[in-house]
N, C-alpha and C positions, 0 to 999 in steps of 0.2 A: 504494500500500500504506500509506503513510504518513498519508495524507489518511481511510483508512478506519477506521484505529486510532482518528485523533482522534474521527473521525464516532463511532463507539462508546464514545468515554471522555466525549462530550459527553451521548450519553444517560442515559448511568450517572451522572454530574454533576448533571443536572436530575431526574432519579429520588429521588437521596441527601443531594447538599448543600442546604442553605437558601438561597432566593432573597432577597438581602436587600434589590432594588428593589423586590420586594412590599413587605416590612416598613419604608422608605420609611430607608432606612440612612441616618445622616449618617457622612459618611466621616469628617470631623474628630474624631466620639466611639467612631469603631470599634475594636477591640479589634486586639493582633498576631493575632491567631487569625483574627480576619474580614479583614485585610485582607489575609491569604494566601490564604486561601480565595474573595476574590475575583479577586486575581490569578492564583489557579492556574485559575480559572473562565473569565479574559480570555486565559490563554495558549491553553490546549485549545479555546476557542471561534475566535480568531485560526486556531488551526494547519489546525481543522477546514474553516472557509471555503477557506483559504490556499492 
C-alpha cells in the first residue's frame, strides 16, 4: 500500500515539479526552495523503488 502511494506521488512529481537535471542545476548555486524540492523528489522516488 505504501509503495503504491509513492508510485502515484512520483507521477504527480514529474507531471508538476521542475526537472532540474534537465536545466543542468548546479547544486552549489541552488536556491533553499530547489534544494527541497529536490530532496523531496529523492525521498518519494527512494520510497517508491523501496
Amino acid at each position: 500500500m505504501k509503495k503504491l502511494i509513492f508510485k502515484a506521488l512520483a507521477k504527480i512529481n514529474k507531471a508538476v515539479l521542475p526537472s532540474y537535471t534537465k536545466k543542468q542545476l548546479d547544486l552549489s548555486k541552488a536556491y533553499k526552495l530547489q534544494l527541497a524540492i529536490i530532496g523531496w523528489r529523492v525521498y518519494v522516488t527512494k520510497n517508491a523503488l523501496g
